[in-house]
N, C-alpha and C positions, 0 to 999 in steps of 0.2 A: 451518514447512514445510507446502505443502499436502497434505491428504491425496491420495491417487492412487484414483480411482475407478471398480470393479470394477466392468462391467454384469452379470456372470451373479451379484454377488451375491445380490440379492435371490429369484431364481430359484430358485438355491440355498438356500437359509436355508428359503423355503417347500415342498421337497421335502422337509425334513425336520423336519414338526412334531412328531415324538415327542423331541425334543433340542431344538430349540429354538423357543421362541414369539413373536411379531410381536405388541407391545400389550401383554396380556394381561389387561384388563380384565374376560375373560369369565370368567378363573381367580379373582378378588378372593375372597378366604374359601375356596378349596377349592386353592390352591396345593400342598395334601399330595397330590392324586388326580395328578398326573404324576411322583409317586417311585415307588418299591418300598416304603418303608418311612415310616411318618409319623415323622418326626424333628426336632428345633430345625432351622430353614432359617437360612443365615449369607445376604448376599447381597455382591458385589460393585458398584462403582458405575464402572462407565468402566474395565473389565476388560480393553480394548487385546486383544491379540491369545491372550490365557486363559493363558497360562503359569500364573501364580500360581494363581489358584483350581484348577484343573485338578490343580497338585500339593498343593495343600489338601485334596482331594477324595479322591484315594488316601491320604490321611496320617489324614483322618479317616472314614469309613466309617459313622459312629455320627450326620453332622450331614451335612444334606442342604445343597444352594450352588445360587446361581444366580446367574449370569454376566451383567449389565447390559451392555449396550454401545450408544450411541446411533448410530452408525455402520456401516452394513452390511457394506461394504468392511473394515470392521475386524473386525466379527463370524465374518465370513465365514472368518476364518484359524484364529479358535476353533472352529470349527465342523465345520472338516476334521479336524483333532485329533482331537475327539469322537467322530465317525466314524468315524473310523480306528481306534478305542480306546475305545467307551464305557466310562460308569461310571456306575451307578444313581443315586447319589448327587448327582449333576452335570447341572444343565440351563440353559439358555442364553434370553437374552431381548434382543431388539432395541426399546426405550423409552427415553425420556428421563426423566432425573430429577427433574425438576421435577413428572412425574405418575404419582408411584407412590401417593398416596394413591388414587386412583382402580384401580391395578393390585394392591396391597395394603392386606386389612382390618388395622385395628388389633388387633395382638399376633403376627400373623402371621410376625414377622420378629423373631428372637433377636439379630443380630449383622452390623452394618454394616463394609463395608471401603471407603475411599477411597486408593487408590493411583498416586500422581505425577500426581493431577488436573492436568487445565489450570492454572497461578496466576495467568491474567489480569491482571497487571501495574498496567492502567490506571484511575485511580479512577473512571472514568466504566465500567466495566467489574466493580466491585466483586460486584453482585449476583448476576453468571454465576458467584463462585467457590463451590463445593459446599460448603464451611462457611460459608459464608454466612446468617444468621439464615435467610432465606426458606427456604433447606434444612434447615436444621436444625426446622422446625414441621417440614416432611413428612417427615425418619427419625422422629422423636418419636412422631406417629402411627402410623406402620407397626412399629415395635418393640414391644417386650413392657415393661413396666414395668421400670424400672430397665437397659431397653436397652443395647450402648453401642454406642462407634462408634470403627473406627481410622483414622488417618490419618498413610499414610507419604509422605515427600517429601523432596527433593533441596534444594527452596527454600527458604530462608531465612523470605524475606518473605510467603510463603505461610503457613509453619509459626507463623510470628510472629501474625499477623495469626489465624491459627484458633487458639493459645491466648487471644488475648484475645475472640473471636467466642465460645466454648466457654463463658469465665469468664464475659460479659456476658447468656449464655443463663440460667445458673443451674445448668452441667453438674459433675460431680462428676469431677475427673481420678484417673486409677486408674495411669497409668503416662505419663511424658513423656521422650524422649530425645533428644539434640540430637548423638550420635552414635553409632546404633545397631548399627555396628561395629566399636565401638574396643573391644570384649570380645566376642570372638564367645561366652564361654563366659556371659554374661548371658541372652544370647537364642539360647539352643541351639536351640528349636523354629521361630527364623524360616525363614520360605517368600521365598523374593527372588524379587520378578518380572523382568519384561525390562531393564527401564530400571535397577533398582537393580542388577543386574549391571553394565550399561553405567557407570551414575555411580561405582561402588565402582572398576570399573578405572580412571575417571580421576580415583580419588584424593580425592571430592565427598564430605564430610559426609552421612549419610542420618539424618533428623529423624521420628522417633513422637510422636505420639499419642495417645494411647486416654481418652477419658473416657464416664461414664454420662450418660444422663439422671435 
């Protein structure tokens, strides 16, 4: 589906640098000076329209997030929310993944989430997918030792293909689920974003992840 593209978003997004930032290359090393409190930072990668981290962000109070989104028109819906409802804890950034090492210094970043990434299907397309070895060198950088990184998804061939990406890195798996709501009482503490709402009502497998570096 293509995306639908909003011209006042970018307008938007820049009247409100205290919530969220454009780049953020100028923040690299000092990412703590735009919270309230210096805290582990978690961050999201292709956060869609912030459900998820947004209710991460009230659950946890004690771990600062920031909202990735390569897409302005998409950020742009996280952003209203924000707005409408700040939270200390919670800030927002329009970059692309491919150059956070340039946006974050190494250690900076406690706790990566990937959720319902693109699965780019086509093998000539492999190395756009976000667990993709060339992603996985730049969370490694930007994490703290022993880092890790989650990743939830609907797909199959996605989920398949990022544990054997994972395993041929050298990553340590800490938890793997190929159906993460056939016990809700396993995973009491999960946050379900938009889409896993959507895929649970029709009935779709949801597949975790979590491994360290």
């Amino acid at each position: 589906m293509r995306l639908r593209k909003i011209p006042r978003a970018g307008e938007y997004i820049a009247a409100h640098p205290e919530l969220a930032v454009v780049g953020g290359e100028n923040l690299s090393g000092n990412w703590q000076s735009i919270f309230e409190e210096p805290q582990p930072i978690h961050i999201e990668i292709g956060m869609g329209k912030g459900g998820f981290i947004n209710a991460l962000a009230r659950r946890n109070p004690e771990i600062n997030f920031i909202g990735i989104e390569l897409y302005d028109s998409v950020l742009l819906r996280a952003l209203e929310k924000l707005v409408e409802n700040p939270l200390p804890n919670l800030r927002l950034m329009h970059a692309d993944a491919a150059n956070l090492t340039e946006v974050f210094e190494k250690g900076e970043v406690s706790k990566i989430y990937l959720n319902f990434s693109d699965p780019w299907p086509k093998n000539r397309h492999t190395k756009r997918r976000l667990t993709h070895e060339g992603f996985l060198k730049v969370y490694q950088e930007i994490l703290v030792d022993n880092g890790k990184l989650q990743l939830k998804t609907d797909n199959r061939s996605l989920f398949e293909y990022s544990v054997l990406s994972f395993n041929q890195y050298g990553m340590k798996f800490s938890d793997i689920s190929v159906d993460l709501h056939a016990d809700p009482e396993t995973y009491p503490d999960n946050v379900m974003t938009e889409y896993e709402m959507k895929f649970c009502g029709l009935g779709h497998p949801i597949y975790l992840l979590e491994a360290n570096f």
